[in-house]
N, C-alpha and C positions, 0 to 999 in steps of 0.2 A: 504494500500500500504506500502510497507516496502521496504527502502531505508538504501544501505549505502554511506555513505560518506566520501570520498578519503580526504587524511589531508591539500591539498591546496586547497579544498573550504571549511571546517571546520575553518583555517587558515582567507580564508579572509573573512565569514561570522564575526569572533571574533573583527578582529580588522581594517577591513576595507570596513564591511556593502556590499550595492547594492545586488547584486542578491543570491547570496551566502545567506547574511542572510535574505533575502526571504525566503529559502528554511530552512533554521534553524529556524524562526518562524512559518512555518507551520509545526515541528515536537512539539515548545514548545506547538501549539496548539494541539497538538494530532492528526492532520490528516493525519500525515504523522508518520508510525512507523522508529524508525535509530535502527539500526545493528551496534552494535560496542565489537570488542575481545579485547583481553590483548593489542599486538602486534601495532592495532589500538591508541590506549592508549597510549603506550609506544610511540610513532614516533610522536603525536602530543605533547605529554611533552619534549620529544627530540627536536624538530623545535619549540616551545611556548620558552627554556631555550638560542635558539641563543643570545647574547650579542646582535644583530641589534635589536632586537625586546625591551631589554631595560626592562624587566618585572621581577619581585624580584620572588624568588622559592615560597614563598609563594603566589604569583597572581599567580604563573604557576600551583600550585597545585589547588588551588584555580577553576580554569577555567575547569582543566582537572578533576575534580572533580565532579562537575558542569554539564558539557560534560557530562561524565558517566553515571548520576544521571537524563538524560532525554531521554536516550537510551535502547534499551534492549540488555542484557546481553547476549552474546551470545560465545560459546567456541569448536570450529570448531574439528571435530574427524576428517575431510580429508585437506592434505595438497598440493596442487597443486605447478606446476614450470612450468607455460604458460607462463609468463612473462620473457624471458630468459635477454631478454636487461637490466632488472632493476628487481633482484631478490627479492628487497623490497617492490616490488609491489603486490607480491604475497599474501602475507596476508589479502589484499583486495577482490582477489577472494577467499580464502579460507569463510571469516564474510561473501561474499553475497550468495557463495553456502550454507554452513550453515543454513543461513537463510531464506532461498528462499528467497533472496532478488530479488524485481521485478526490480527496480535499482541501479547501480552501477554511482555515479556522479562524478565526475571528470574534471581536466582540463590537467591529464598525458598523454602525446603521445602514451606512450605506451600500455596504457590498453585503451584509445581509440580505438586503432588500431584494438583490438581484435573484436570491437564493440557488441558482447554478447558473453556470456559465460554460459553454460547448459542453464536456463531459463532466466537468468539477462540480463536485457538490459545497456550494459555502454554507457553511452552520458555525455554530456558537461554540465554545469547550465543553460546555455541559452534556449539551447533546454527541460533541466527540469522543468526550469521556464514555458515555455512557455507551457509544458505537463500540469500544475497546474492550469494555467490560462483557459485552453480550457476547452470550457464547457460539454465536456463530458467525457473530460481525459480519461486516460489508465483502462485498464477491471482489475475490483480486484476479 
């Protein structure tokens, strides 16, 4: 199964656990493949360097680093504009078309809204959670 994951549950899997990082230890365990592009990268080192969050450049590289380094690499040839409301949402579809990703996880209104897009299915953690837990989860 191959999953990408939107930067505010990357975000609170990092630094504020529960289901989020659920879903990030079932990729360190390799049952889950992440999809992650440049762009991806770039918005979670952008919101990881907010002063709230209090983290020195070097933990930020560090993490985003890290991040990287348990995802497959991936570098999208088509670039979509589905997401009119929040154009920086777009690069999320672009990594899961890309990758066939089968999910798209999120907690954004907006690309919820869409609720799938070509093959992806976008939903919330809880409901991904809960995809994980079932015992015969989604068809790979």
């Amino acid at each position: 199964m191959t999953v990408v994951l939107d930067t505010n549950v990357v975000l609170s899997a990092i630094l504020f656990g529960g289901k989020p990082k659920q879903v990030l230890q079932r990729v360190l365990a390799g049952s889950i493949r992440m999809a992650v592009s440049e762009p991806l990268l770039d918005e979670l080192r952008g919101v990881l360097q907010r002063p709230r969050f209090g983290l020195t450049s070097d933990v930020v590289r560090s993490i985003v680093s890290e991040y990287a380094g348990i995802a497959t690499w991936i570098e999208p040839s088509e670039h979509f504009s589905v997401v009119r409301e929040d154009p920086s949402d777009n690069p999320f579809i672009d990594c899961a078309v890309a990758s066939k990703a089968d999910f798209l996880v999120t907690s954004d209104k907006h690309l919820l809204s869409l609720a799938t897009f070509r093959m992806t299915k976008i939903i919330g953690v809880e409901q991904f959670v809960q995809i994980l837990h079932s015992e015969k989860g989604p068809k790979q």
